[in-house]
C-alpha positions as CSV (number, residue, x, y, z in Angstrom):
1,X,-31.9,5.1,2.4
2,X,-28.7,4.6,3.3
3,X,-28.5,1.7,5.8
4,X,-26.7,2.2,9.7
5,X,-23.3,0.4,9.2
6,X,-21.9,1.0,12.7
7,X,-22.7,-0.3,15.8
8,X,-24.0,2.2,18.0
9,X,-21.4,1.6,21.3
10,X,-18.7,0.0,19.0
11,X,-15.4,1.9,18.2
12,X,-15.4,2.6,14.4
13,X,-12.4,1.9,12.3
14,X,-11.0,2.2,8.8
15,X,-8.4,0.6,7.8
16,X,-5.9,0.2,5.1
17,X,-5.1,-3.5,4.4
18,X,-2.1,-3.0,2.7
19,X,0.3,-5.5,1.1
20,X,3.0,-3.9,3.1
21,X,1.8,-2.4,5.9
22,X,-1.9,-2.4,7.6
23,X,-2.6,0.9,9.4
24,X,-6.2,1.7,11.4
25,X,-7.7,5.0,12.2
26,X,-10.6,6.0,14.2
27,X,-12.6,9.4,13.7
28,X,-11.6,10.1,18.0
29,X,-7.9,9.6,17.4
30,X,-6.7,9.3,14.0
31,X,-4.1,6.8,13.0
32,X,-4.3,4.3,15.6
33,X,-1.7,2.0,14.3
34,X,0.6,1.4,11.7
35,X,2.7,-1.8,11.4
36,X,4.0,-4.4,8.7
37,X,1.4,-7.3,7.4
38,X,3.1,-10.0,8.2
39,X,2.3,-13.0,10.8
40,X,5.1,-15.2,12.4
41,X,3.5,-18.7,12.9
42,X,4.4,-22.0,14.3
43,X,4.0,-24.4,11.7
44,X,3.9,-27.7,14.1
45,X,1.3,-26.2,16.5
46,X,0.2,-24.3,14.5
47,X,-0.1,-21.1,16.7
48,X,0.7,-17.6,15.7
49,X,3.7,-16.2,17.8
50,X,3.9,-12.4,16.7
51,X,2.2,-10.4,14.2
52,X,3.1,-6.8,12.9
53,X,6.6,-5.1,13.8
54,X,7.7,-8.3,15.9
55,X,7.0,-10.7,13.2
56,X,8.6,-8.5,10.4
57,X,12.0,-8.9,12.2
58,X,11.6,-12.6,11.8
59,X,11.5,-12.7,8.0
60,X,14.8,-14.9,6.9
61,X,15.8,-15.5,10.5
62,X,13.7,-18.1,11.7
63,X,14.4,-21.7,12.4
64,X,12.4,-24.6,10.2
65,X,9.4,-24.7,12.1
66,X,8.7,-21.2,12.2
67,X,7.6,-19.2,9.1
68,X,6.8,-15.5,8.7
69,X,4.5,-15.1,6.6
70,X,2.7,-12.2,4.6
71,X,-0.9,-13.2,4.0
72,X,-1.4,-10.4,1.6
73,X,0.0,-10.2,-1.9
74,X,-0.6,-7.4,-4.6
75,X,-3.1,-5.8,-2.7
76,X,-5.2,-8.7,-1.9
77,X,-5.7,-11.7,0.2
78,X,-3.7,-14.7,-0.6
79,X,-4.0,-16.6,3.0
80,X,-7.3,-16.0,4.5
81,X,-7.0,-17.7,7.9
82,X,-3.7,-15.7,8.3
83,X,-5.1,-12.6,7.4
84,X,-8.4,-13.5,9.8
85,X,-5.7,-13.8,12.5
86,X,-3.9,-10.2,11.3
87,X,-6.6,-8.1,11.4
88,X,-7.9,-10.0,14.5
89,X,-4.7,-8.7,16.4
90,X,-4.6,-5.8,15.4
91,X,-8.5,-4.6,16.1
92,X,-8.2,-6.0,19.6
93,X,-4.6,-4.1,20.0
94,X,-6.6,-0.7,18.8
95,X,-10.5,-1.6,20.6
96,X,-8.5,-3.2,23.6
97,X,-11.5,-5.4,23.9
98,X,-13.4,-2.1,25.5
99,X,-15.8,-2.0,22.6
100,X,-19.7,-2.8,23.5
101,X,-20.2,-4.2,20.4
102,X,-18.4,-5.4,17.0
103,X,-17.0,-2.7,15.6
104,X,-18.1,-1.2,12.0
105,X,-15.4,-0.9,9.4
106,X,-14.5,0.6,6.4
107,X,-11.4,-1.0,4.2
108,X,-9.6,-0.1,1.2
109,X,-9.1,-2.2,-1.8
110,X,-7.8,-2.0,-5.0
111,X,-9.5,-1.0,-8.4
112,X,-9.2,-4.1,-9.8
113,X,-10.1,-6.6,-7.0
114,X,-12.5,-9.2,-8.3
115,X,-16.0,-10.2,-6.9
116,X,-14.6,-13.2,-5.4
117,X,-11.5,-11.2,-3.4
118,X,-14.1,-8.4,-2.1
119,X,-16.1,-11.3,-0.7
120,X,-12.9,-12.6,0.9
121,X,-11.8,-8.9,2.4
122,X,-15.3,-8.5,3.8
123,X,-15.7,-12.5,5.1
124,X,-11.9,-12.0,6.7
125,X,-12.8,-8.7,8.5
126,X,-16.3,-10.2,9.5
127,X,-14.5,-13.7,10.9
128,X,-11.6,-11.5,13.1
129,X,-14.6,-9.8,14.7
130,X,-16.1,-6.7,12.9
131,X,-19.7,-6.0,12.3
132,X,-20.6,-4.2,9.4
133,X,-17.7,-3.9,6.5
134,X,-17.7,-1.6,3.5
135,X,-15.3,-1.2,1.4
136,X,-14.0,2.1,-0.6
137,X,-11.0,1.6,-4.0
138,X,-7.7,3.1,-2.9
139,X,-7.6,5.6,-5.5
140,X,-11.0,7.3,-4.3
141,X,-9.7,7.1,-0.3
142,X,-6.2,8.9,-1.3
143,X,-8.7,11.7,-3.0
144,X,-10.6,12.0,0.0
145,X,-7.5,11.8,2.1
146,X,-5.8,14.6,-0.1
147,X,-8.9,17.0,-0.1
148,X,-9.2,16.8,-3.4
149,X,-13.0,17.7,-5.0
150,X,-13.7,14.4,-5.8
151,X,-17.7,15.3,-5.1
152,X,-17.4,17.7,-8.4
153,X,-17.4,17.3,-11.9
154,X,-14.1,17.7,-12.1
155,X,-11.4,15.2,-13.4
156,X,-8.8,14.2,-10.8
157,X,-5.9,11.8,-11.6
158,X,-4.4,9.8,-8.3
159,X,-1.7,7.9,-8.5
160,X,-1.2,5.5,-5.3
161,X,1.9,3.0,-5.5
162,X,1.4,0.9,-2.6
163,X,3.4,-2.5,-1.6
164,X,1.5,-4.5,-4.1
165,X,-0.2,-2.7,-6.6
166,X,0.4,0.8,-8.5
167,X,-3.5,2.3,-9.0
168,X,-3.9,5.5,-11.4
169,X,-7.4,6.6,-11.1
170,X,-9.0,9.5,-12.9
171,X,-12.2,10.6,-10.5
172,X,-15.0,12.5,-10.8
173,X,-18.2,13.1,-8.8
174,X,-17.9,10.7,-6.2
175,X,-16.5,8.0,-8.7
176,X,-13.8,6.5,-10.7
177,X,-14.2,7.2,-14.5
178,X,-11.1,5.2,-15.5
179,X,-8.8,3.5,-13.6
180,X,-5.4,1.5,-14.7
181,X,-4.3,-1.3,-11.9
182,X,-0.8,-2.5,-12.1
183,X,0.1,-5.4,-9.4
184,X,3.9,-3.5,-9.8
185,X,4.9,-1.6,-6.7
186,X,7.2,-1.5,-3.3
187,X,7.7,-5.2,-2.8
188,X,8.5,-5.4,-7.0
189,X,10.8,-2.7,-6.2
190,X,12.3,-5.1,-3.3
191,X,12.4,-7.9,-5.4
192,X,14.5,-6.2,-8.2
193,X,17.0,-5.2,-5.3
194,X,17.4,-8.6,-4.3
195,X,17.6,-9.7,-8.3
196,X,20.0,-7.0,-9.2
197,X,22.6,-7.7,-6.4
198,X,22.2,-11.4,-6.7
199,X,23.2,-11.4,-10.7
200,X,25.9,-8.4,-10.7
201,X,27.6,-9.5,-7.2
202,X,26.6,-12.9,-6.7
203,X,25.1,-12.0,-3.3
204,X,22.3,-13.1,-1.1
205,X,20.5,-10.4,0.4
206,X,17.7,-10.6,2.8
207,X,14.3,-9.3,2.3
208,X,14.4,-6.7,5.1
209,X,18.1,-5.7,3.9
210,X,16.8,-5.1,0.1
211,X,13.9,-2.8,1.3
212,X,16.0,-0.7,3.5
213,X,18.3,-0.3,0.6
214,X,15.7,1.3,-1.5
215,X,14.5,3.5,1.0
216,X,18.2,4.9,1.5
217,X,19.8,4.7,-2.0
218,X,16.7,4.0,-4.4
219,X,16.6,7.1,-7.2
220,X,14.1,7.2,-10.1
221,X,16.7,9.6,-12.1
222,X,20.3,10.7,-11.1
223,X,20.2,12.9,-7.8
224,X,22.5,15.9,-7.1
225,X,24.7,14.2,-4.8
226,X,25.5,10.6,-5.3
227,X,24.9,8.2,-2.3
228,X,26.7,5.1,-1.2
229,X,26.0,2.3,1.5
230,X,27.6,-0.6,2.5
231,X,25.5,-4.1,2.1
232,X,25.8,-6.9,3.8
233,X,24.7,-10.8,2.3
234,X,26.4,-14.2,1.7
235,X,28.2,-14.5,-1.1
236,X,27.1,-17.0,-3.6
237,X,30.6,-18.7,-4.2
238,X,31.9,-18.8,-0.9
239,X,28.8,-18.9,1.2
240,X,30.4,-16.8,3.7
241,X,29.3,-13.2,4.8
242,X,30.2,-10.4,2.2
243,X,29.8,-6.8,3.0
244,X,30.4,-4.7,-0.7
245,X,29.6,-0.9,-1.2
246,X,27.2,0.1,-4.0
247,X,26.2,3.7,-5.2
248,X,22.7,4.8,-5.8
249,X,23.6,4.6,-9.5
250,X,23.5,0.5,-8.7
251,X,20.4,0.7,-7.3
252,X,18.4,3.1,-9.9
253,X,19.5,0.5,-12.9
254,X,18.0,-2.4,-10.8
255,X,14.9,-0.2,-10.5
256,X,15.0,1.0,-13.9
257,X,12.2,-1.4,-15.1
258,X,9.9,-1.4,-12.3
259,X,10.1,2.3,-12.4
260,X,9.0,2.4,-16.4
261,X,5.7,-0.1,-15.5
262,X,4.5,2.4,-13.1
263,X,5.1,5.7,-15.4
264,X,3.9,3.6,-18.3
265,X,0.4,3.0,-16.5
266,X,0.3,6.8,-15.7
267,X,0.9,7.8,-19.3
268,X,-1.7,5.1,-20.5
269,X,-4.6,6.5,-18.1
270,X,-3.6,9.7,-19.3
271,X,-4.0,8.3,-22.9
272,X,-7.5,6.7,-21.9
273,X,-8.8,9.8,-20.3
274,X,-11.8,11.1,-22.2
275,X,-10.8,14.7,-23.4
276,X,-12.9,17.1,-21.1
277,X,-11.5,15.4,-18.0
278,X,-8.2,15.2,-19.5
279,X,-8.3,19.2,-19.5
280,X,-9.1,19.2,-15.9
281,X,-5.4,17.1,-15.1
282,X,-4.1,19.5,-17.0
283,X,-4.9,22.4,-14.4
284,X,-5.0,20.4,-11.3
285,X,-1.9,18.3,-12.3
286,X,-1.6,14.3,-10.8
287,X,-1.6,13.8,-7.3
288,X,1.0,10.8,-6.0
289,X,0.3,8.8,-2.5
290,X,1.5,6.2,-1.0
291,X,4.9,4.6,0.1
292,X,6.3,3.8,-3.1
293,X,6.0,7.5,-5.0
294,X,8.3,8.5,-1.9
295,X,10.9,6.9,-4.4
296,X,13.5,9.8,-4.6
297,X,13.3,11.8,-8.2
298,X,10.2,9.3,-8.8
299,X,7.6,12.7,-8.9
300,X,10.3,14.8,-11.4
301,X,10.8,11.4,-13.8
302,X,6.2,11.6,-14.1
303,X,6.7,15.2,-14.3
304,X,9.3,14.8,-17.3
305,X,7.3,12.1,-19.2
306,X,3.7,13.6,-18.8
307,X,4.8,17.2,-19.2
308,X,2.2,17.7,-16.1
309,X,2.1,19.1,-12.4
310,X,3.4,16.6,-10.3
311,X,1.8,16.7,-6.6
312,X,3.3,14.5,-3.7
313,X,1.1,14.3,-0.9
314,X,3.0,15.5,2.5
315,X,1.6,12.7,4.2
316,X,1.9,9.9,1.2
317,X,2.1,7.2,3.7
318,X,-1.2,7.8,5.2
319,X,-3.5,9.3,2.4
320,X,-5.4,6.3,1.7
321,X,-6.1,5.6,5.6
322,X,-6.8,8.9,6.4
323,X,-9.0,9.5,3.4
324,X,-10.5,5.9,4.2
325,X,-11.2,7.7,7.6
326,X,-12.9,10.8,7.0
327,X,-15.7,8.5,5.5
328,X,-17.0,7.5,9.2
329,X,-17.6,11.4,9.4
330,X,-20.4,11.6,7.2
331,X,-21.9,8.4,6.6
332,X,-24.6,10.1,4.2
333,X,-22.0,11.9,2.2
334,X,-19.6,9.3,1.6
335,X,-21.9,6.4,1.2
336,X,-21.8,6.9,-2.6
337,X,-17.6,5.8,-2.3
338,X,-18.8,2.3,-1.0
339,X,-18.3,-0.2,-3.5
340,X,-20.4,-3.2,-1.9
């Protein structure tokens, strides 16, 4: 029998503990919240003085003692009393302390998170308050969040490129019959921006500056129209500001090998994919969630290499939470997603 795993007066949540970006829904109103993972703390006190949004706008800008800090890396925890202290904040922002009880809640992990880091999701959420925790594999919760019939013997291929890790899942009555993990993603993206511009210009660029860059200019393959921005960063030689102009030509060659890990991964499930499922993708095509597929050209470039139907969720940002969600709807159904 499938055991109760929510409080009877507490407010249920599901969350998506993302490397990026940590967003909470509950089965009353949906997506509750949705801000950055990162935590600004005081290093001599030892105090946290923002979390979310706030502390986002400190990364690169604070003074010694001060350090922002993202407590999650390629998907999983790498600062457990930090991330304690993250999900912490944000429960009480959603419950607003008006809960009866500790909440029950369900969180998404990646496909290849070890023993040892599921133990340190479910001890973190536990610690910052909650009751019961379950967890569910991202690929599996963007399924659920994209209605596909993941309950059928059916193959589905999902391909969610997070912050922190690219996951390409084939599922298939209510489980994952092959899965390729890649920790390559959004903040790899970042970090080639930042590479690219430091080598070719000799300029510093912020964190913060190199993800906006992406979002605006980043291409997976040459667009229509070109695009151009102006950056701003120190400049290596003279250590003074430096504002230069780059194209989004500049920016899809410093992508250009993050971008081939994730299609490689795709075209290597696809190569791993037993032949009867692999039939099935070839009728209901791959499905891509999640903030980094909403690279521009990104779903054409899988499109070209796998010679498949490319499907871009219309929510990508929120599959994986929402799907993570519809789980505290029918506990009996979805029990069989749980992976502890």
């Amino acid at each position: 029998m499938f055991r109760k795993i929510f409080n009877l007066f507490g407010k249920n949540l599901a969350m998506d503990l993302g490397t990026a970006n940590t967003l909470l829904y509950t089965q009353k109103d949906g997506i509750v919240l949705n801000e950055p993972s990162v935590v600004a703390v005081d290093t001599e006190k030892g105090s946290v003085l923002a979390v979310g949004r706030e502390a986002k706008e400190f990364l690169g800008r604070t003074p010694t003692r001060i350090k922002a800090v993202r407590p999650m890396r390629d998907g999983v925890i790498a600062d457990f009393d930090i991330t304690s202290k993250l999900i912490e904040f944000f429960i009480r922002k959603v419950t607003r302390r008006l809960s009866l009880s500790r909440p029950g809640i369900v969180i998404c992990v990646p496909t290849g998170i070890t023993q040892v880091e599921k133990r340190a999701v479910v001890e973190s959420a536990r610690q910052a308050g909650s009751g019961e925790v379950f967890l569910i594999e991202e690929p599996m919760a963007a399924a659920i969040g994209a209605s596909l019939p993941f309950d059928q013997p059916r193959g589905n291929m999902v391909v969610d490129i997070g912050g922190g890790t690219t996951e390409v899942a084939v599922i298939s009555l209510f489980a994952i019959a092959y899965a390729e993990s890649v920790r390559i993603a959004g903040d790899a993206m970042n970090n080639a921006v930042q590479r690219y511009f430091y080598e070719e210009f000799q300029l510093l660029i912020g964190e913060n500056m190199a993800e906006r860059i992406k979002i605006s200019l980043g291409t997976a393959c040459q667009q229509r129209e070109q695009l151009v921005a102006d950056v701003a960063g120190k400049d290596m030689v003279s250590g003074v500001p430096r504002v230069i102009r780059v194209s989004d030509g500049h920016i899809r060659e410093a992508l250009a090998d993050t971008v081939r890990a994730i299609v490689t991964a795709i075209c290597k499930a696809l190569e791993k994919t037993p032949p009867e499922l692999s039939a099935d993708i070839m009728d209901q095509g791959i499905l891509m969630a999640g903030g980094g597929s909403l690279l521009k050209g990104l779903d054409a470039l899988v499109h070209k290499k796998t010679g498949l139907k490319v499907i871009l969720d219309s929510e990508a940002l929120t599959t994986v939470v929402r799907g993570t969600g519809k789980t505290l709807e029918n506990r009996k159904l979805y029990s069989r997603v749980y992976i502890n």
